[in-house]
Structures are given as structure tokens and as C-alpha cells.
Rosetta silent file (secondary structure, phi, psi, omega in degrees, C-alpha in Angstrom):
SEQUENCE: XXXXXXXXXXXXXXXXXXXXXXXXXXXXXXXXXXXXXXXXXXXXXXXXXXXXXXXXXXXXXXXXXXXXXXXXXXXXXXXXXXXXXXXXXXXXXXXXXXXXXXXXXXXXXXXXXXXXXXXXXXXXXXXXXXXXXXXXXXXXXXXXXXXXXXXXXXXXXXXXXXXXXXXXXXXXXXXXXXXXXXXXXXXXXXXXXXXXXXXXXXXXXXXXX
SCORE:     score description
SCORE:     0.000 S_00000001
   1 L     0.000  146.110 -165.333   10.577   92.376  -51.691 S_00000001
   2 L   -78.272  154.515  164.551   11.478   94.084  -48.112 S_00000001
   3 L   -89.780  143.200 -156.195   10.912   91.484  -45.247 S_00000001
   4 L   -93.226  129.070 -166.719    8.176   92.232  -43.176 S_00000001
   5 L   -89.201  163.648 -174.640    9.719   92.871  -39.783 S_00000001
   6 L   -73.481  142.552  176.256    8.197   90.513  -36.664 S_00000001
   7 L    91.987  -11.572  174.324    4.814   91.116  -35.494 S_00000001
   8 L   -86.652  130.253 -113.780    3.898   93.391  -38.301 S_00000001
   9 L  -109.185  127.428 -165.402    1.047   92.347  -40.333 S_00000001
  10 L  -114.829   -5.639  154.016    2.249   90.493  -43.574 S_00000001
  11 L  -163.021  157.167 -174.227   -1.361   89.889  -45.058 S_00000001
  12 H   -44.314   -6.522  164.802   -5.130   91.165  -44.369 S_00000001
  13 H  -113.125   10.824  166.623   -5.789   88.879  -42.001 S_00000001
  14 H   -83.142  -27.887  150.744   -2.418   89.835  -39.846 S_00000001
  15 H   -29.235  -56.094  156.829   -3.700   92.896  -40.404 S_00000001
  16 H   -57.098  -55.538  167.342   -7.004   92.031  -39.098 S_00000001
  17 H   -41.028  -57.257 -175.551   -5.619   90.862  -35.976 S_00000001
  18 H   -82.467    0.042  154.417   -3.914   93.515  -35.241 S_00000001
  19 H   -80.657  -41.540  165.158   -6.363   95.879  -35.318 S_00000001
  20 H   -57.053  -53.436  170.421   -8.476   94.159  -33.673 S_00000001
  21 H   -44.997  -48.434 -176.929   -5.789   93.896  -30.727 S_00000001
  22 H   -71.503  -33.033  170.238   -5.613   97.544  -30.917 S_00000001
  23 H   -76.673  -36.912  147.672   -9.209   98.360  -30.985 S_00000001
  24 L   -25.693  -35.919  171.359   -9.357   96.316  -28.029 S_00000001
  25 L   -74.817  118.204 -140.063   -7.491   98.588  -25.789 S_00000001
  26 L   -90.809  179.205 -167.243   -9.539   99.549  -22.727 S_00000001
  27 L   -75.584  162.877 -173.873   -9.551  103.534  -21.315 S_00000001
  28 L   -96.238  121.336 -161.848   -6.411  103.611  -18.830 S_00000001
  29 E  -114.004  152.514  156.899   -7.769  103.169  -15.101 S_00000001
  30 L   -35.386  -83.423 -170.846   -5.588  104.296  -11.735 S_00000001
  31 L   -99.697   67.819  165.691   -3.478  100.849  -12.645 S_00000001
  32 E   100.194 -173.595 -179.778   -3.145  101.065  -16.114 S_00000001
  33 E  -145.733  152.934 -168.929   -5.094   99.967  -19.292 S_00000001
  34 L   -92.672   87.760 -173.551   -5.499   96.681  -20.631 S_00000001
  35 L   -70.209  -31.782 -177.882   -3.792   96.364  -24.538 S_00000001
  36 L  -120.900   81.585  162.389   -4.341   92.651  -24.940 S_00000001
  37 L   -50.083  151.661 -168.062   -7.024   90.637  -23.783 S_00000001
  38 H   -36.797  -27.086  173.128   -7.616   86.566  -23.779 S_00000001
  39 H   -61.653  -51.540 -152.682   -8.890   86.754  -27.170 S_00000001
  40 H   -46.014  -48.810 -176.092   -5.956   89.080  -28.492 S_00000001
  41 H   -46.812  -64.331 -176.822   -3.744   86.567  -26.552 S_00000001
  42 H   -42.292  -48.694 -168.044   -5.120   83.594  -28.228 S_00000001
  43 H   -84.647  -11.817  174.260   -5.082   84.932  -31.336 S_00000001
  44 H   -67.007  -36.157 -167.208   -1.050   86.565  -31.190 S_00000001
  45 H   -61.163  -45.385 -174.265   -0.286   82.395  -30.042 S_00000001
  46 H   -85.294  -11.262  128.846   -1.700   81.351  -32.740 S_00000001
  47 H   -28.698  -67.063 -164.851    0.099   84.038  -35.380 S_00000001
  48 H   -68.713  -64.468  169.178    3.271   83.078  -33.345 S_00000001
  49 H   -53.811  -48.114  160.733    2.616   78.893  -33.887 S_00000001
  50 H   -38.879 -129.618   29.727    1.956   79.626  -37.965 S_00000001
  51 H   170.123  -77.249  166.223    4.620   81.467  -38.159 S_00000001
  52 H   -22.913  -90.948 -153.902    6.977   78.821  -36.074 S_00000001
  53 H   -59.144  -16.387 -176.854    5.985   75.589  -38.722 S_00000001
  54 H   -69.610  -55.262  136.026    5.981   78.110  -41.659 S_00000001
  55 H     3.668  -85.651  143.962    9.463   78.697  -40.806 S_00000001
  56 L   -50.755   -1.102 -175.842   10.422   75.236  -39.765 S_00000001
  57 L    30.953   79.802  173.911    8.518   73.939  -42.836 S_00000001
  58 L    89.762 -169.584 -167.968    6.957   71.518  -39.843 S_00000001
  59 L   -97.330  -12.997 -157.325    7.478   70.355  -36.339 S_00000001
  60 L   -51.618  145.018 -169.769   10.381   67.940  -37.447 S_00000001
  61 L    17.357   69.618  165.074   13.254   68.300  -34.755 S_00000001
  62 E  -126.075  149.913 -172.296   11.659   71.172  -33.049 S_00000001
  63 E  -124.826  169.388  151.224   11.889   72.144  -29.192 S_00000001
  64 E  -167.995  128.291 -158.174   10.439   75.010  -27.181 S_00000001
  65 E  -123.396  114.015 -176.763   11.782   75.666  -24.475 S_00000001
  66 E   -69.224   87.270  169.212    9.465   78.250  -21.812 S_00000001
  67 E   -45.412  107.805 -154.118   11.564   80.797  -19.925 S_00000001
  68 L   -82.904  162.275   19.296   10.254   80.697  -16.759 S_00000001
  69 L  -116.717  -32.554 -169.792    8.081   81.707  -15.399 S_00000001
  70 L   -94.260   21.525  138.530    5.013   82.819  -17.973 S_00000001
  71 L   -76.337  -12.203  177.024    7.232   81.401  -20.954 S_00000001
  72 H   -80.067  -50.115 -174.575    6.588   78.095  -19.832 S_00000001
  73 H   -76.030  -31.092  168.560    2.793   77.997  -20.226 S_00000001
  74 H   -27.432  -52.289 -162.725    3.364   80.125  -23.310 S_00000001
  75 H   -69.729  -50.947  172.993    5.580   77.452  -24.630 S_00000001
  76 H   -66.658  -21.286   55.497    3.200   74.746  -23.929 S_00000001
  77 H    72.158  -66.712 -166.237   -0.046   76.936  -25.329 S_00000001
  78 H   -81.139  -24.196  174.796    2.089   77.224  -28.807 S_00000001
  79 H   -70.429  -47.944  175.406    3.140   73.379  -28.732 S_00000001
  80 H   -41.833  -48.741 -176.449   -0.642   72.627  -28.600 S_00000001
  81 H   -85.886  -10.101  177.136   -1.571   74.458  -31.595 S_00000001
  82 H   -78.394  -36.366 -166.737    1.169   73.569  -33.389 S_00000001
  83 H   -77.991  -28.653 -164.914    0.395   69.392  -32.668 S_00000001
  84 H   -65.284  -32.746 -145.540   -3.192   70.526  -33.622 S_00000001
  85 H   -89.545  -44.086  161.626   -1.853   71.334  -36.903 S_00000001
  86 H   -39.236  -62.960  157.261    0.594   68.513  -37.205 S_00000001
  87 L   112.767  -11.375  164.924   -1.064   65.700  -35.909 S_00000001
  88 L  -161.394  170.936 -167.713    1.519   65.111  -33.067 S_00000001
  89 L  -103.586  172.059 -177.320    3.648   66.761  -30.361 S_00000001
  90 L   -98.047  168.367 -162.315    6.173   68.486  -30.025 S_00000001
  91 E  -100.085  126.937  161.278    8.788   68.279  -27.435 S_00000001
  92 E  -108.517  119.136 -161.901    8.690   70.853  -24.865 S_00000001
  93 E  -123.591 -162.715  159.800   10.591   72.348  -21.751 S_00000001
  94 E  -124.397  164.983 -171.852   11.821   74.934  -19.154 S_00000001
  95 E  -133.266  107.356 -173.641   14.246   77.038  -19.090 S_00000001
  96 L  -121.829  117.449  160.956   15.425   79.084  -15.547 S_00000001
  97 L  -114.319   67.722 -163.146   18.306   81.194  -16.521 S_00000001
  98 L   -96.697  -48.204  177.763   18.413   82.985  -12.964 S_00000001
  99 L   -81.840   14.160  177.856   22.074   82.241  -12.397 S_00000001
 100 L  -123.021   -4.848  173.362   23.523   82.977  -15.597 S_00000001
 101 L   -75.780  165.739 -173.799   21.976   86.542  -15.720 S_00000001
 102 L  -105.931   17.831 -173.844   24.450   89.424  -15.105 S_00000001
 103 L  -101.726   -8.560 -153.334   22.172   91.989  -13.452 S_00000001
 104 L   -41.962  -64.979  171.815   21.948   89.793  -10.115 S_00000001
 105 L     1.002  -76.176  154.880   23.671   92.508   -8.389 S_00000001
 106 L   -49.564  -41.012 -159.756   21.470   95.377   -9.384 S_00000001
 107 L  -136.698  110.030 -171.121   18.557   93.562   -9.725 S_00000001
 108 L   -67.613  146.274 -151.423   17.784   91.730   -7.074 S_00000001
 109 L  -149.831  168.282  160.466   15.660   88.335   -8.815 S_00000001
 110 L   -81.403  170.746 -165.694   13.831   85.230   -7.200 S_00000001
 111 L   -57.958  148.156  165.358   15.162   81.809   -6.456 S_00000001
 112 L   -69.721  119.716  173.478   16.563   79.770   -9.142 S_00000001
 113 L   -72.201 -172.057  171.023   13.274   77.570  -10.841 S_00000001
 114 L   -82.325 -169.763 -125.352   13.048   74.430  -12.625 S_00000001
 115 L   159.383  132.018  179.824   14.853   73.461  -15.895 S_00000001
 116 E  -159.659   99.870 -154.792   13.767   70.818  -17.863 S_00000001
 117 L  -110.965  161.496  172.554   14.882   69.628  -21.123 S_00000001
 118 L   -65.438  144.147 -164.401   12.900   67.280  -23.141 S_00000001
 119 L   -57.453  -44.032 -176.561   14.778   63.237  -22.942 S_00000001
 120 L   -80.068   26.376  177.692   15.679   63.378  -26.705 S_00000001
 121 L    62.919  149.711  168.434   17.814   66.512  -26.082 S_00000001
 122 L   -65.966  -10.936 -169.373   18.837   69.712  -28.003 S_00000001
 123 E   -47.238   84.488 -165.963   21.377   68.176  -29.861 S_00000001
 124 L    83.790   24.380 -168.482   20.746   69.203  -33.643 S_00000001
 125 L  -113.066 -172.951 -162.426   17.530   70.166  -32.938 S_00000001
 126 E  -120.892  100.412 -137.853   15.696   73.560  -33.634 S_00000001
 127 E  -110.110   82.679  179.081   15.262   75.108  -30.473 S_00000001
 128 E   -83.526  149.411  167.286   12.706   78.533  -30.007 S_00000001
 129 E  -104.131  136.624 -165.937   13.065   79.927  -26.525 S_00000001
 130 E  -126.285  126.672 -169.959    9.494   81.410  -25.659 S_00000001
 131 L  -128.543 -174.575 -175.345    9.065   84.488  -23.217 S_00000001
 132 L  -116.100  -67.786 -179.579    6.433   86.786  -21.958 S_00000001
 133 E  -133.990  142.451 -173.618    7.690   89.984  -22.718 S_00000001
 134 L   -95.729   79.560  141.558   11.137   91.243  -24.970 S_00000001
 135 L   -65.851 -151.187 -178.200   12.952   94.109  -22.980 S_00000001
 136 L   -52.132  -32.598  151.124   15.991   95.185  -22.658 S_00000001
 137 L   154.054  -24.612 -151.703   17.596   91.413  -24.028 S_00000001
 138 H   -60.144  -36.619  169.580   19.701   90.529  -21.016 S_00000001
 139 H   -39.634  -78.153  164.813   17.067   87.664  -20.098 S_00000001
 140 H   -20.798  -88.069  175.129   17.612   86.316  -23.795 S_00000001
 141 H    -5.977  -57.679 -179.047   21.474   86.839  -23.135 S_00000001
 142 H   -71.163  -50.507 -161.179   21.353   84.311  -20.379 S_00000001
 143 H   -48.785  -43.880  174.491   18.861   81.949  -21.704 S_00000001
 144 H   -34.518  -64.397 -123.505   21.676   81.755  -24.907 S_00000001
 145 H   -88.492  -49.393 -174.084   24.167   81.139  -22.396 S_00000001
 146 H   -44.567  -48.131  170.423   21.858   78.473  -20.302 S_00000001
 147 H   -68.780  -12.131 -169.373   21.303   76.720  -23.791 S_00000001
 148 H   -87.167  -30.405 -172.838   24.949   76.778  -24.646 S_00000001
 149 H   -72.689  -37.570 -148.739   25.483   75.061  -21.242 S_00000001
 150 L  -107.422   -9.489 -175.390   22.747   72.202  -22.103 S_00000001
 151 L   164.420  177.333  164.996   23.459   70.903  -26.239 S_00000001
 152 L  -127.967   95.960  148.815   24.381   72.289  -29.780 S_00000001
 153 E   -62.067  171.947 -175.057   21.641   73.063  -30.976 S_00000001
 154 L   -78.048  -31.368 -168.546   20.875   73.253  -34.951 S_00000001
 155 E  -130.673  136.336  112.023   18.995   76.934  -34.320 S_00000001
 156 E   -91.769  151.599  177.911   17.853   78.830  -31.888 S_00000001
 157 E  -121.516  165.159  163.075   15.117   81.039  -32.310 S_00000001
 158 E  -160.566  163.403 -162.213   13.013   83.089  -30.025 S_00000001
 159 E  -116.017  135.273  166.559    9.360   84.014  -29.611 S_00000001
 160 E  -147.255  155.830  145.161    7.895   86.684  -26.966 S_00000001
 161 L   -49.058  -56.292  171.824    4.554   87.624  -26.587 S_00000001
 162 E  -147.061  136.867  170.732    5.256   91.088  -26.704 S_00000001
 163 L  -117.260  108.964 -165.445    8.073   93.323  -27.547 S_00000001
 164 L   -85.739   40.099 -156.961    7.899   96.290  -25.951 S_00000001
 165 L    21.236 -107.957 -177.293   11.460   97.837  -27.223 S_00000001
 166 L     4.528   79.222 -174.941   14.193   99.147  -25.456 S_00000001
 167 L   -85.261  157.916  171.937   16.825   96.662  -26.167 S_00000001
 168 L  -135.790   14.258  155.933   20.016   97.368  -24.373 S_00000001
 169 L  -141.949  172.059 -172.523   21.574   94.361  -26.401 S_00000001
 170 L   -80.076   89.348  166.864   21.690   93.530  -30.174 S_00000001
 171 L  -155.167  151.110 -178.993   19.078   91.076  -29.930 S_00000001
 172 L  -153.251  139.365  158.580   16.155   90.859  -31.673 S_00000001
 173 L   -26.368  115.191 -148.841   12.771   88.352  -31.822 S_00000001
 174 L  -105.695  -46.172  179.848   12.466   86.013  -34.738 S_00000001
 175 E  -140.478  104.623  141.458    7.984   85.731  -33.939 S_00000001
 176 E   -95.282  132.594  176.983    6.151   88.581  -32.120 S_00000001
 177 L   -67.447 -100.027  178.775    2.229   88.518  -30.834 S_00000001
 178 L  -157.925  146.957 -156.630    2.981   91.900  -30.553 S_00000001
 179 L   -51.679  143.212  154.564    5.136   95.339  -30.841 S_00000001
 180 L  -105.635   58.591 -174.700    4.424   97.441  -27.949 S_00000001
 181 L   -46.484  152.266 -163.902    5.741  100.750  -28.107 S_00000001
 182 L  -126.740  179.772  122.401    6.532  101.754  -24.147 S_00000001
 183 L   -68.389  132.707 -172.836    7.921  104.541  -22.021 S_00000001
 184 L   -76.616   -1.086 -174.808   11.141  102.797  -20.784 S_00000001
 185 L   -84.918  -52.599 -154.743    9.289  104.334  -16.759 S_00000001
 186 L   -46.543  172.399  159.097    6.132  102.009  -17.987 S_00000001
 187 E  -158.001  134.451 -160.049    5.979   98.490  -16.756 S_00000001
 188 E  -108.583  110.889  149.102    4.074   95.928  -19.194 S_00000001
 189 E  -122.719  142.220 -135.157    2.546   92.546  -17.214 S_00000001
 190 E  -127.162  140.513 -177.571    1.866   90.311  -18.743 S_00000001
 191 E  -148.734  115.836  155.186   -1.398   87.448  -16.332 S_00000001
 192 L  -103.984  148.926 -167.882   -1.791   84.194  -17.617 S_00000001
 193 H   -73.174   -5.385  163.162   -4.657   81.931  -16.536 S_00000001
 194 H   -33.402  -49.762 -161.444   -1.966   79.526  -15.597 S_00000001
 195 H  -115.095  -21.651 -174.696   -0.283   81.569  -13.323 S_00000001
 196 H  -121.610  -11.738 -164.395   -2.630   84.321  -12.634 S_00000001
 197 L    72.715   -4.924 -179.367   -6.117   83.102  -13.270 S_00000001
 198 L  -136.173 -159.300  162.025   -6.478   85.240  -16.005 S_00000001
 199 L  -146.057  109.450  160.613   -4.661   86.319  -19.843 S_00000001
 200 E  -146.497  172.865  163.394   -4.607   89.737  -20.171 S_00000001
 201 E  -126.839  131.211 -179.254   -1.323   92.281  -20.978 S_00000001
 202 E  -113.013  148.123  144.678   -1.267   95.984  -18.969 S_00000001
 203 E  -120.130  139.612 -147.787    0.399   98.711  -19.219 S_00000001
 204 E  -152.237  136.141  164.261    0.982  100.792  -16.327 S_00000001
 205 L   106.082  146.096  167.777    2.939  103.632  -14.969 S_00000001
 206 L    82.489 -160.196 -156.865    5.387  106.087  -16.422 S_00000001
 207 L  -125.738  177.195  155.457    4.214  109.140  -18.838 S_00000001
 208 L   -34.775  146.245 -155.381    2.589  108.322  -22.287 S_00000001
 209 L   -90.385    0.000    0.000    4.059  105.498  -24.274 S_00000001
């Protein structure tokens, strides 16, 4: 049987979701249109945690580790529902790969963030790295490098909310809330109530996606 690539709906109620997500999508306003809203968010987290322990057959030596900055409440979001399912938690962290990306140059970035690994370490453990949105890869790229820096892990994995395409590395998401085709001119933001007061994902900018 072909494997059902990530984020694509693998039975009627992935199906369901994602229609629902899609049906969801408000008329496009002077900044944009709204594709996911707090439900759709809630319910891609919770696709994305299933998905994780189905995977992992369980929580046993699993980490997730939040790319800052809106992978970290991601990461904690998906540890919750995963402990709901479990019955206890999982070990969670940050990740600031600011200095190991290779764009500084070009792309000018903020201040190097916090970092935080959980006490029992990475060592043999199963690690997903959890983002907000899957671009071009080079983010990923570092965070690899940042984890390579920090343990030997048993796995890594990685998670995004949404992957809006245009990789400009061989990398590719193991659990997406969901594909976003884009205009590579678009810009995708992603407001969490964490960080932003709210959960919603826009798209904004650029020509038709």
C-alpha cells in the first residue's frame, strides 16, 4: 500500500479535519485571509500528537524539543495531549538555533533565545523538534546541527504546524497540521495565544498561492 504522505488525510476522519480546515478559510482582507483558526489549530495538534505515540508506539524515551520562538508553546501544547493520553509527561524543551544558522549574513535574525534541554538528556532518546511553519529547511538544518552539538540522540523527528513548501534543502516533515500550498512572495504567520494573544495562521502578500 503507498504511504500516505504527511498531513494528508489517511482515514475519514483526517479527512474530516481537513476539510473542515479548508472550509474554514475566511475571504482575503487588505492583510490577508485567515486559513487556520483556533479550532483548526487545536485540532492539526491533536492529529500531530496521535500521530507522534502512533509512531513511537508511546511516550517511552520521547523529547520535544520547541524551536523557538512559537515551537516552544507548540511543543508544550502537543506534550499535553500526548500525557492526556498516556497518563504522564513527557519531557520537554527549547531549542534557539540562531547561531548555527547560515543565512545570518543575508538575513539579518534576532538575539540568540533560550535553550533548554530536559535534565535526563537526549542521549538515546527519541527526539521531535516542533516548529511553526516548514520553509525553505535551513531553520531545520541548524536545529540538526544545535542537536548534534547537545547528545546522540536515538531519532530525530520533526513536526511543523504547517508546511507551506518551498524547500531549498532535502528535508522533509515526519507530522504535518497542515500542507499549505504558497507563492514563495506570500508570507504565512503563524499567532499563538501564548505569544500573540490569539491562534490563528494568515496568509498574506504576494500573487495567488
Amino acid at each position: 500500500m503507498p504511504a500516505t504522505p504527511p498531513g494528508a488525510a489517511s482515514d475519514p476522519l483526517d479527512a474530516a479535519i481537513d476539510a473542515a480546515i479548508d472550509a474554514a478559510s475566511a475571504p482575503e482582507s487588505a492583510d490577508g485571509r485567515t486559513v487556520l483558526d483556533a479550532r483548526d489549530v487545536s485540532r492539526a495538534l491533536t492529529r500531530i500528537s496521535h500521530e507522534i505515540l502512533e509512531r513511537n508506539k508511546g511516550a517511552a524515551d520521547l523529547v520535544l524539543l520547541g524551536l523557538q520562538t512559537r515551537g516552544v508553546p507548540l511543543a508544550q501544547r502537543i506534550a499535553e495531549k500526548i500525557a492526556a493520553v498516556e497518563g504522564h509527561p513527557v519531557a520537554t524543551g527549547s531549542l534557539d538555533v540562531t547561531m548555527y544558522r547560515d543565512d545570518l549574513r543575508s538575513h539579518p535574525t534576532r538575539g540568540p533565545q533560550r535553550t533548554a534541554i530536559p535534565a535526563s538528556g537526549i542521549d538515546g532518546k527519541v527526539v521531535v523538534l516542533v516548529d511553526d511553519v516548514l520553509f525553505s529547511g535551513r531553520t531545520v538544518r541548524a536545529a540538526l546541527d544545535a542537536v548534534s552539538d547537545l547528545g546522540r540522540p536515538a531519532a530525530v523527528r520533526l513536526a511543523v504546524l504547517v508546511d507551506r513548501g518551498h524547500r531549498e534543502l532535502p528535508i522533509r516533515a515526519d507530522h504535518v497540521g497542515k500542507n499549505l500550498p504558497s507563492a514563495r512572495s506570500e508570507r504565512v504567520g503563524v499567532r499563538l495565544a501564548e505569544t500573540d494573544g490569539v491562534d490563528e495562521v494568515r496568509i498574506s502578500g504576494g500573487g495567488p498561492a
